[in-house]
Backbone as JSON, one array per atom type, in Angstrom:
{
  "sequence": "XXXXXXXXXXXXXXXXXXXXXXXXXXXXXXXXXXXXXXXXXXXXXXXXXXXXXXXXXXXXXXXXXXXXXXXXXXXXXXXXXXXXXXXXXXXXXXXXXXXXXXXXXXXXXXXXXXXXXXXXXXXXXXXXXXXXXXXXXXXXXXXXXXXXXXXXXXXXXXXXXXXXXXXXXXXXXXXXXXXXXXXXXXXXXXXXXXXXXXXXXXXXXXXXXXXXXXXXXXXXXXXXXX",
  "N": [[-17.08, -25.96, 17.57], [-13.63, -25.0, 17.64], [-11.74, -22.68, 19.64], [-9.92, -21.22, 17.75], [-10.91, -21.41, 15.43], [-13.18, -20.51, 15.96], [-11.77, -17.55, 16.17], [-10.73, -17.42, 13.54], [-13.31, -17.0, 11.98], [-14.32, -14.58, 13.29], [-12.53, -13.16, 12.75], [-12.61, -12.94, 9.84], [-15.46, -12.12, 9.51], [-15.33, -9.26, 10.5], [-13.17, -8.08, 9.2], [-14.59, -8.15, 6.53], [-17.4, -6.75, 7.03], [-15.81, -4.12, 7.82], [-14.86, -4.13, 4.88], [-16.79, -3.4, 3.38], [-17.97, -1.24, 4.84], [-16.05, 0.97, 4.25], [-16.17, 0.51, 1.18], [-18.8, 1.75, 0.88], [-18.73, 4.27, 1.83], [-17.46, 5.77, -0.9], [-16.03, 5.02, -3.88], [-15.38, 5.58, -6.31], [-14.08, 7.7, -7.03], [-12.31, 7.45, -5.17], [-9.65, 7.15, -3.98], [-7.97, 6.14, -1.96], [-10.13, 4.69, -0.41], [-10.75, 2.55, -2.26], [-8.75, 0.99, -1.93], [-8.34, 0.46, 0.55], [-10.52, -1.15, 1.3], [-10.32, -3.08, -0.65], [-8.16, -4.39, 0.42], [-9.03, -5.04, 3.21], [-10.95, -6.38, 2.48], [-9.75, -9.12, 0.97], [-8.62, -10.08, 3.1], [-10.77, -10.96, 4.63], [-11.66, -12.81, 2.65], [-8.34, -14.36, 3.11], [-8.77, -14.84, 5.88], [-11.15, -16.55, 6.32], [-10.6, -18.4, 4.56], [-8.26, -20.06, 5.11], [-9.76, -20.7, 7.89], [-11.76, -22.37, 6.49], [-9.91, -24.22, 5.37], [-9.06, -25.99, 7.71], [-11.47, -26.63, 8.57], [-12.61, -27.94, 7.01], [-13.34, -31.17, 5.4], [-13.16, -33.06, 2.91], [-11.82, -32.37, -0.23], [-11.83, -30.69, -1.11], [-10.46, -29.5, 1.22], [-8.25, -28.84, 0.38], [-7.67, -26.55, -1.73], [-8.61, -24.42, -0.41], [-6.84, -24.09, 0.95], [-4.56, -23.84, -1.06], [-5.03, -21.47, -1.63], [-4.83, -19.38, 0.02], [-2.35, -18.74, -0.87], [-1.97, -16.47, -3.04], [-3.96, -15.03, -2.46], [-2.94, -14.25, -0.07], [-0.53, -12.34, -1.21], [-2.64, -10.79, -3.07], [-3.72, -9.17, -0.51], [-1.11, -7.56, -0.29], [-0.46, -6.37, -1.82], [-2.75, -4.39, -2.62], [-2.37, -3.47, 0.22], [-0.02, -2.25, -0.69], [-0.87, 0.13, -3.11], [-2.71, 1.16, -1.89], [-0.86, 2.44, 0.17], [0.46, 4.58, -1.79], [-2.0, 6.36, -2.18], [-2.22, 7.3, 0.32], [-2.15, 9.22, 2.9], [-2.27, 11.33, 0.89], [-0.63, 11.7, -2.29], [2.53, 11.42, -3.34], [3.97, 10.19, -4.55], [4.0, 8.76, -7.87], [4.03, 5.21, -9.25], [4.51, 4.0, -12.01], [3.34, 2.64, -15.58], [5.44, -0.01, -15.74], [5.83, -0.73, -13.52], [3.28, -1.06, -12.26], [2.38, -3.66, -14.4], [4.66, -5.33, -13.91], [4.01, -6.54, -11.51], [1.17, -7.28, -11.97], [2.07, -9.3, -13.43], [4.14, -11.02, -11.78], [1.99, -11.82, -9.85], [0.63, -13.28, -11.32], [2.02, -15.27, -12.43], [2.69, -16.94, -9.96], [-0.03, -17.07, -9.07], [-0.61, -19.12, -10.41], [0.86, -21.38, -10.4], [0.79, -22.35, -7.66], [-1.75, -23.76, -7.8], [-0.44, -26.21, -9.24], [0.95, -28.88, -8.79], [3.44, -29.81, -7.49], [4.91, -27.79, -8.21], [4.8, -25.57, -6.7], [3.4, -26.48, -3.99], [4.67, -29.9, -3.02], [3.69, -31.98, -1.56], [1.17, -32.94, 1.19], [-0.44, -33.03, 4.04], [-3.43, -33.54, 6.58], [-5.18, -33.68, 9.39], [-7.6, -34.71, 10.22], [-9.4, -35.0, 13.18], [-7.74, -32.89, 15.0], [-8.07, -30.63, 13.23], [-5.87, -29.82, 11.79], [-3.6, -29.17, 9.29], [-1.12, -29.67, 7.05], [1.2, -28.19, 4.81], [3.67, -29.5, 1.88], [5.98, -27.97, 0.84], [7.21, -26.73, -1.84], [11.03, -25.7, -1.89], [12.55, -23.29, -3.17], [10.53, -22.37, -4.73], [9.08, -21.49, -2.47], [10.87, -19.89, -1.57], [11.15, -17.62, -3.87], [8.36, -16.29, -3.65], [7.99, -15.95, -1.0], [10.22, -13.42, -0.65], [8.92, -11.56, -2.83], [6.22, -10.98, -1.13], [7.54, -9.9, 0.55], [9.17, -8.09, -0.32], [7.04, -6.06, -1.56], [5.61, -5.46, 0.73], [7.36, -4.44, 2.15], [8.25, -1.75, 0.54], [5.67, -0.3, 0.65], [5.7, 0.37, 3.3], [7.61, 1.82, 3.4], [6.83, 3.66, 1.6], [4.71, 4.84, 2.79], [5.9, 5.55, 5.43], [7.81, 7.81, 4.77], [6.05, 9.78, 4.5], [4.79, 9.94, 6.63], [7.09, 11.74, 7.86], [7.32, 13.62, 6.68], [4.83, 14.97, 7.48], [2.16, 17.01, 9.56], [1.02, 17.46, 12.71], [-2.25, 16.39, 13.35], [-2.59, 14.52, 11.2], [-0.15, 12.96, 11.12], [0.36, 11.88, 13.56], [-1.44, 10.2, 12.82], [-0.72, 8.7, 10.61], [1.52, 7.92, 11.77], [0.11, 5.72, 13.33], [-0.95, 4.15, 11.87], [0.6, 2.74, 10.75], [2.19, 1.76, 12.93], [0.3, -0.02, 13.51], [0.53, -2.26, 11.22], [2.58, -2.75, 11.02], [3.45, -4.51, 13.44], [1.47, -6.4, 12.34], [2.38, -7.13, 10.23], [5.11, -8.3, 10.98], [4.44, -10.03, 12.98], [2.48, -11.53, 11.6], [3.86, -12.79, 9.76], [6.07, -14.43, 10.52], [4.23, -16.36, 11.98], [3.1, -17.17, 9.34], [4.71, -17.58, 6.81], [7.09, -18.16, 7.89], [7.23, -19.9, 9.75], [5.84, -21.86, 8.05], [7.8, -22.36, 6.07], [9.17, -24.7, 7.49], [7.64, -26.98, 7.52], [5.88, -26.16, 9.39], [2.59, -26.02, 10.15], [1.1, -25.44, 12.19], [0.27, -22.98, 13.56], [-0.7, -21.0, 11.9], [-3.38, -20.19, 12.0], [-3.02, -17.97, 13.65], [-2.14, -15.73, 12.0], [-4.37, -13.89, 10.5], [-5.78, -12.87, 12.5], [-4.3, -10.83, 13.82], [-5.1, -9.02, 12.27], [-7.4, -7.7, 13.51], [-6.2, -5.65, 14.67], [-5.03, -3.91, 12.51], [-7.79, -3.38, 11.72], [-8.96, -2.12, 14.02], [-7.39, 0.4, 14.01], [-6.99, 1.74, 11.59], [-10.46, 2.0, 12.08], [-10.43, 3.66, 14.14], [-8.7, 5.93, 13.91], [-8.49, 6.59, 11.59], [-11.25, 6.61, 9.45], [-12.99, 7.14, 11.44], [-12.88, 9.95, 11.13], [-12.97, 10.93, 9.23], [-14.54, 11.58, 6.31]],
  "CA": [[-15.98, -25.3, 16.84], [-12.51, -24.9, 18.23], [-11.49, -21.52, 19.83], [-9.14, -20.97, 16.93], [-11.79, -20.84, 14.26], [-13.77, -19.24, 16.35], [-11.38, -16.33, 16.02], [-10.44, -17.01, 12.42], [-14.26, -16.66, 12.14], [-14.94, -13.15, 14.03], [-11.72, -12.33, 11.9], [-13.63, -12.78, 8.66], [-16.75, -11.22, 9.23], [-15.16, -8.37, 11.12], [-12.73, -7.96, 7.58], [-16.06, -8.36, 5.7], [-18.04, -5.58, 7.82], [-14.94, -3.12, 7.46], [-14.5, -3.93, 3.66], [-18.09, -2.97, 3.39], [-18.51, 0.35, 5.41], [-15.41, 1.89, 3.64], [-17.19, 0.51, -0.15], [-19.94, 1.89, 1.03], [-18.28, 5.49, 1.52], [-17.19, 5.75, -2.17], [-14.74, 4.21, -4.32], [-15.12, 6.15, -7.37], [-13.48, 9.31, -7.05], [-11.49, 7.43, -3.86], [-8.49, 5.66, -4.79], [-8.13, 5.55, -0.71], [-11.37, 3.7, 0.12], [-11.05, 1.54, -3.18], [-7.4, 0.41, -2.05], [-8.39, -0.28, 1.92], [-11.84, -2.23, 0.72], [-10.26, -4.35, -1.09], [-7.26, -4.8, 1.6], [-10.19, -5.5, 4.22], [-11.91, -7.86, 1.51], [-8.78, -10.26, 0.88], [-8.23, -10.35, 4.39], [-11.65, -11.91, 4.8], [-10.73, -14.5, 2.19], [-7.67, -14.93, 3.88], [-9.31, -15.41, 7.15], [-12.35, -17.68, 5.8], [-9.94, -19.55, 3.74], [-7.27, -20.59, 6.31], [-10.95, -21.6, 8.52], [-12.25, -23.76, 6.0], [-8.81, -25.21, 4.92], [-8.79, -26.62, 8.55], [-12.43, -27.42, 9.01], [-13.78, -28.82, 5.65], [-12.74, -32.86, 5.16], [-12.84, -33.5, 1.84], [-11.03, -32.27, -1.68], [-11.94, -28.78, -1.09], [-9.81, -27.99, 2.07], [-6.99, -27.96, -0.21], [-7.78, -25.66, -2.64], [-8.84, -22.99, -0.05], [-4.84, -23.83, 1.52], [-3.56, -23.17, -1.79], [-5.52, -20.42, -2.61], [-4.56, -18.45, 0.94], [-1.11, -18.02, -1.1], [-2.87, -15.35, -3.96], [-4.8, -14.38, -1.28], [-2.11, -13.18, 0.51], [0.14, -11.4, -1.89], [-3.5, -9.73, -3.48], [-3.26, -8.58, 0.33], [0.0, -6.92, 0.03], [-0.26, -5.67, -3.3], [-3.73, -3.56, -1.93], [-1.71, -2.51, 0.7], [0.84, -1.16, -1.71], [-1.55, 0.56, -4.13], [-3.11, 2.34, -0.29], [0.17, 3.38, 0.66], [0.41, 5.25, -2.67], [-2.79, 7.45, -1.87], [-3.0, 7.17, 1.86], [-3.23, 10.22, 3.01], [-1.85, 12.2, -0.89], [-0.3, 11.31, -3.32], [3.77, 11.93, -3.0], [4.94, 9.51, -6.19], [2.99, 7.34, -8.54], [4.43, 4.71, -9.72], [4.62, 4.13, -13.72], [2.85, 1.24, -15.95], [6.03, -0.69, -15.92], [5.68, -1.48, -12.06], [1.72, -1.96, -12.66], [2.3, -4.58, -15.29], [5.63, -6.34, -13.33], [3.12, -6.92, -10.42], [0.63, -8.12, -12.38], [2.44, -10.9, -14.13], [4.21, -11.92, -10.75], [0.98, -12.03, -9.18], [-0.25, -14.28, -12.32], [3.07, -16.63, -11.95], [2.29, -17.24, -8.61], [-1.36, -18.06, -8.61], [-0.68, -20.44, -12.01], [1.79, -22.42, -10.35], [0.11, -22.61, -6.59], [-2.3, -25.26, -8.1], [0.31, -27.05, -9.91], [1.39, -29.88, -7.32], [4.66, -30.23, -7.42], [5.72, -26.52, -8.62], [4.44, -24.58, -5.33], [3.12, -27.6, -3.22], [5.1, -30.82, -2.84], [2.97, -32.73, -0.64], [0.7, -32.52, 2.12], [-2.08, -33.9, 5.15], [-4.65, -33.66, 6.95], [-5.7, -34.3, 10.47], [-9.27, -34.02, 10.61], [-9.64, -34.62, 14.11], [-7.44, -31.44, 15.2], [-8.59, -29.6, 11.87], [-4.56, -29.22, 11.56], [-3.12, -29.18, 8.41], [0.49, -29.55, 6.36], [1.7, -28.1, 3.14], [5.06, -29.62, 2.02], [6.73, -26.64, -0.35], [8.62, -26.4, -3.14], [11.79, -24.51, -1.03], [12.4, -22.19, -4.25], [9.44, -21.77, -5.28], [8.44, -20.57, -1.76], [11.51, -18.52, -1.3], [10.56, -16.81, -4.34], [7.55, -16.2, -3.32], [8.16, -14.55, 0.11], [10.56, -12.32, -1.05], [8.37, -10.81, -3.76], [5.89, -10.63, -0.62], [8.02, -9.07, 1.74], [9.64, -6.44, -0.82], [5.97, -5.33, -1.32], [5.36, -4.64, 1.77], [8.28, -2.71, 2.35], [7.87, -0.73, -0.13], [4.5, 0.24, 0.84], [5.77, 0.79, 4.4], [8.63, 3.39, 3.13], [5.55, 4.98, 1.2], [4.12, 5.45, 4.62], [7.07, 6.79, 6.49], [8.49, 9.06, 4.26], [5.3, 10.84, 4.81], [5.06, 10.39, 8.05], [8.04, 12.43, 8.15], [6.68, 15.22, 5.99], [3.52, 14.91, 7.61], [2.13, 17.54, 10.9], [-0.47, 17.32, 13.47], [-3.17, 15.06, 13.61], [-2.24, 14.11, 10.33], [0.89, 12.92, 11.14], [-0.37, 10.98, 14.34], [-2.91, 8.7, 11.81], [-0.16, 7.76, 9.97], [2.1, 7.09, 12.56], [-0.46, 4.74, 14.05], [-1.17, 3.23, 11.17], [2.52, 2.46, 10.83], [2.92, 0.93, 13.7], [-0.18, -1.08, 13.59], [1.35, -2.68, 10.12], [4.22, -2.54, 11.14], [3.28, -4.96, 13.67], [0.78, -7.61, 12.12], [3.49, -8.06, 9.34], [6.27, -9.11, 11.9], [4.05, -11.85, 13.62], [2.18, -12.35, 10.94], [5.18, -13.06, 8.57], [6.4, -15.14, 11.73], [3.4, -17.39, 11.79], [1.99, -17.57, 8.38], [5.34, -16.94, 6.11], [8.48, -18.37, 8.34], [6.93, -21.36, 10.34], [4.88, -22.34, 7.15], [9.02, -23.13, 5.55], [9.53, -25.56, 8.27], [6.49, -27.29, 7.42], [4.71, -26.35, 10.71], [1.01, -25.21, 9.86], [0.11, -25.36, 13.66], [-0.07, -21.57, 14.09], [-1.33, -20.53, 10.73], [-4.72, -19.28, 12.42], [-2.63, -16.85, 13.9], [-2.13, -14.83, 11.27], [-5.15, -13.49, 10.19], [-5.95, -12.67, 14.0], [-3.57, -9.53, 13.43], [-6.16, -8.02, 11.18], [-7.82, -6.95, 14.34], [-5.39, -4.52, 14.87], [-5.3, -2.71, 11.93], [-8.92, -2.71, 11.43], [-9.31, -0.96, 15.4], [-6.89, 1.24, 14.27], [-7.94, 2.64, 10.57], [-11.74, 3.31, 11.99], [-10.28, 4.63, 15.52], [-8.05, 6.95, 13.62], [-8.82, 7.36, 10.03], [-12.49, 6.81, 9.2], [-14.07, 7.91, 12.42], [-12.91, 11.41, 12.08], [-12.95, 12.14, 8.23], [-15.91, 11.08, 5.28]],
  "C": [[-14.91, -24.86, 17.83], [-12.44, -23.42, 18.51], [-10.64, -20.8, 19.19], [-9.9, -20.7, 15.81], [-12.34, -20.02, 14.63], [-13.31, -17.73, 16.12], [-11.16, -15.99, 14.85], [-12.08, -16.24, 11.95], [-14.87, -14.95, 12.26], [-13.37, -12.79, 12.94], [-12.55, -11.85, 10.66], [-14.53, -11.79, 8.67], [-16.23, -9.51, 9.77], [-14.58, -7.78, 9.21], [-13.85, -7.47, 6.66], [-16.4, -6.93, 6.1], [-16.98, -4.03, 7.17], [-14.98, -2.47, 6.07], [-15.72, -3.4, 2.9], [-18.55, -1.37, 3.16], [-17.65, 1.38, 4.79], [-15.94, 2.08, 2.14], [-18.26, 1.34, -0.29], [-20.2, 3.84, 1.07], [-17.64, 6.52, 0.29], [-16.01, 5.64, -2.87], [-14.25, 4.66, -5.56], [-13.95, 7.03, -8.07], [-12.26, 9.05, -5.4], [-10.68, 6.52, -3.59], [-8.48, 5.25, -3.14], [-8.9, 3.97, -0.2], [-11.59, 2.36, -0.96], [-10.37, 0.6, -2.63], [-7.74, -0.56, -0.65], [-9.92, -1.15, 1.67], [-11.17, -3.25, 0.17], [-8.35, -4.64, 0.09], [-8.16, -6.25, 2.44], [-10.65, -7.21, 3.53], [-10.97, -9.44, 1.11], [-8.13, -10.46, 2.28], [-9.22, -11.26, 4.84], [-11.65, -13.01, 3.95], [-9.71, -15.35, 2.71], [-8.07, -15.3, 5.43], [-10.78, -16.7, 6.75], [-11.37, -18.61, 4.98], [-8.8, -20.39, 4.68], [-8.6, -21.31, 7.52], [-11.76, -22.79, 7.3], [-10.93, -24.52, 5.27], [-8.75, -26.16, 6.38], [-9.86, -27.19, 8.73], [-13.14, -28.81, 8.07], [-12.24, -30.69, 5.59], [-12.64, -33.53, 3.69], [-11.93, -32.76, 1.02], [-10.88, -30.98, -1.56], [-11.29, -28.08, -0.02], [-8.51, -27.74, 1.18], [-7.4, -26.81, -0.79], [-8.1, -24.66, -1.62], [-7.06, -23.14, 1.08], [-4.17, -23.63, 0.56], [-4.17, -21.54, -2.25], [-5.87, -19.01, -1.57], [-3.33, -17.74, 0.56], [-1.16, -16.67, -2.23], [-3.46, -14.73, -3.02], [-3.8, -13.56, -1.04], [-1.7, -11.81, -0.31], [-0.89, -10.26, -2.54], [-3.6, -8.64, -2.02], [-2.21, -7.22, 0.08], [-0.06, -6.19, -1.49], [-1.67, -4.5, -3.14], [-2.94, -2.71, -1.16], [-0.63, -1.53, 0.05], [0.54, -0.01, -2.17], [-2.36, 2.16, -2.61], [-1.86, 3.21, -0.08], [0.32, 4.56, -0.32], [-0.19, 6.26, -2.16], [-2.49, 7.7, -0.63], [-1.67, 8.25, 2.18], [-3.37, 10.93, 1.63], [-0.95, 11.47, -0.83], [0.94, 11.97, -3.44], [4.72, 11.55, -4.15], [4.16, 8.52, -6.47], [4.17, 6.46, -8.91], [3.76, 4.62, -11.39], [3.84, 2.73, -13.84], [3.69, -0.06, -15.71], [5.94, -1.37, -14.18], [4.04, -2.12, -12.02], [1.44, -3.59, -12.83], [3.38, -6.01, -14.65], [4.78, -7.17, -12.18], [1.93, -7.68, -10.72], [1.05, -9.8, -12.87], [3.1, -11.74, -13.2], [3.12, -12.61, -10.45], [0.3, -13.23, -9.93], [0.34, -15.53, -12.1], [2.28, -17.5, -10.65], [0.67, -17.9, -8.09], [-1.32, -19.26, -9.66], [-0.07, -21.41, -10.9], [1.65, -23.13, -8.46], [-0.78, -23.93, -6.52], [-1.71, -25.98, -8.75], [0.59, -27.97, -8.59], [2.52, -30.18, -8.22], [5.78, -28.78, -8.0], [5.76, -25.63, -7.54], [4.5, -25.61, -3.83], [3.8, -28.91, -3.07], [4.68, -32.04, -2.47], [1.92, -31.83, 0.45], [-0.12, -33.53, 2.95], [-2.82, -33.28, 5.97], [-5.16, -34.19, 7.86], [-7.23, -33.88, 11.05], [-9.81, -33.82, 12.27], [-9.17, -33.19, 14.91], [-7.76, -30.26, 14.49], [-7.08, -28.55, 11.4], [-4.34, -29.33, 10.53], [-1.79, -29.31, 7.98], [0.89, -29.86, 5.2], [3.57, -28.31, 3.24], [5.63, -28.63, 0.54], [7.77, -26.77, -0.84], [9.62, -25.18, -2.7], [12.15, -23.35, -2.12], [11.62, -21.8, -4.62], [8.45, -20.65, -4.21], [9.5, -19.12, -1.31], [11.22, -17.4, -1.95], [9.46, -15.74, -4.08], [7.43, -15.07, -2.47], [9.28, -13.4, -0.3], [9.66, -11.32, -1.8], [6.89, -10.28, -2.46], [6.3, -9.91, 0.18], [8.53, -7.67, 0.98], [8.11, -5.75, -1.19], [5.29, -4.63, -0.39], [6.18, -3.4, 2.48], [8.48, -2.0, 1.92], [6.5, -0.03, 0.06], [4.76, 0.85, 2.43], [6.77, 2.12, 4.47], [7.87, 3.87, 2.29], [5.06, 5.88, 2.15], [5.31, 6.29, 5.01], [7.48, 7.79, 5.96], [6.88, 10.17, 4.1], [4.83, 10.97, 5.45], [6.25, 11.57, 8.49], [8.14, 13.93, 7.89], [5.78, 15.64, 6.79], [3.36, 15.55, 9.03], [1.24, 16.81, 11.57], [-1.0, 15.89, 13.59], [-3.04, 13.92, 12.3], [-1.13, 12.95, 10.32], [0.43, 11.67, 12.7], [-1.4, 9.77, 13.74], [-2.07, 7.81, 11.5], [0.55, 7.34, 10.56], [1.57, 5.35, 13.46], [-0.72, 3.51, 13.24], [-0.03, 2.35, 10.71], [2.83, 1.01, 11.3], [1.84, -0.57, 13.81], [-0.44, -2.37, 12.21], [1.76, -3.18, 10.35], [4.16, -4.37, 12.26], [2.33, -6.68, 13.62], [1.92, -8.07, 10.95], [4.52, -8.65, 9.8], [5.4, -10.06, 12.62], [3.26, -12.4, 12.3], [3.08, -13.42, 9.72], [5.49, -14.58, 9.34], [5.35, -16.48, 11.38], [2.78, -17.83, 10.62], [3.18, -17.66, 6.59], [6.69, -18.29, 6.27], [8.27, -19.73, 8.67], [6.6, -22.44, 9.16], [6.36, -22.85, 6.32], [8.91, -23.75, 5.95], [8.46, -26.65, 7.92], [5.87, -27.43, 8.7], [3.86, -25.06, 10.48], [0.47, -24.49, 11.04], [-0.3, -23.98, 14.02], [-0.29, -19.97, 13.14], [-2.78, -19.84, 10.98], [-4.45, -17.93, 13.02], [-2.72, -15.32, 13.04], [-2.94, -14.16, 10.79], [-5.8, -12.64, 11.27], [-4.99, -10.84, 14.16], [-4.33, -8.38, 12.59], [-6.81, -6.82, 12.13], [-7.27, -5.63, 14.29], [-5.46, -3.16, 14.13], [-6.6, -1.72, 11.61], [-9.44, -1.78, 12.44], [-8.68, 0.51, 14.61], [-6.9, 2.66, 13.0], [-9.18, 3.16, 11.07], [-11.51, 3.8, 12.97], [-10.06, 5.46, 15.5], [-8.23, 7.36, 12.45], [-10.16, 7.27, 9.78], [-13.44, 6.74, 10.32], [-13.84, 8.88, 12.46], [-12.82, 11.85, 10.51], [-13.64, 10.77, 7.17], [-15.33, 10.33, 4.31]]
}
């Protein structure tokens, strides 16, 4: 196995492990731990799915390359729903944003397996275990926008209470900020921007960023409070 799966790999299970130990702390009564579990948990799809879209040889690596693009956005739509709680609760949002997010989110995975509404073309170099999706350019612009304004809205959730926010308190979220703040600018980069051009080649990247946040939630938020 290539030193690129290898990492998508230790991405996964690491994701996995995380999405686990926070489930495992309670989800009931903890919109927090519900929101970053299932973050964690579509991160390990997205990291296991981007490794077997490159390794597997038959019929089935597509479907786990179209089905990294739901992936994602369930990603970013977790992170959203976190930013909300993470640390209190500063402004809910209403049903009408709920329900708008849902039915994007529905668009978007309907029309992912359509070939020729999301997808265009594609191939398949088994010996490198490279890949290349040719995209419907509207359909993906769409797309990333509705991913990127999610995230920034979940990131001006964050700051504006970073800003309120003292102490050690105020240090979590800053960190957590920045270590966001940071896998969404390369990851965007490699898994978002390149992926227009139709160059796949550095699509393992992206998932590889996970690291980050996951050091930096149990370094700073669930190693020091239940």
């Amino acid at each position: 196995m290539s030193i690129q799966n290898l990492f998508l790999l230790a991405a996964g299970i690491i994701n996995l492990l995380m999405s686990i130990l926070v489930f495992s702390r309670g989800v009931k009564n903890n919109k927090i731990n519900l929101y970053f579990s299932l973050l964690t948990f579509f991160s390990f799809l997205w990291s296991i799915g981007v490794l077997l879209a490159r390794v597997l040889v038959g019929p089935w690596w597509l479907f786990w390359a179209q089905l990294n693009y739901p992936v994602a956005l369930a990603i970013a739509l977790s992170f959203f729903y976190f930013s909300v709680y993470f640390p209190y609760i500063t402004k809910k949002y209403g049903k009408t944003i709920n329900i708008l997010f849902l039915a994007i989110f529905s668009f978007f995975f309907i029309i992912v397996f359509r070939v020729g509404l999301f997808i265009i073309g594609f191939n398949k170099d088994p010996m490198f275990t490279d890949y290349t999706l040719y995209l419907n350019k509207m359909s993906y612009i769409l797309y990333a926008i509705f991913f990127i304004v999610v995230v920034l809205i979940s990131l001006y959730n964050l700051f504006i209470k970073y800003l309120s926010a003292e102490g050690v308190l105020r240090q979590r979220i800053k960190a957590f900020l920045i270590a966001i703040l940071v896998a969404f600018l390369l990851g965007s980069y490699f898994d978002l921007i390149l992926p227009y051009f139709a160059n796949f080649r550095y699509v393992w990247l992206g998932p590889i960023f996970t690291f980050l946040i996951n050091y930096v939630v149990f370094r700073f938020i669930y190693n020091k409070t239940a």
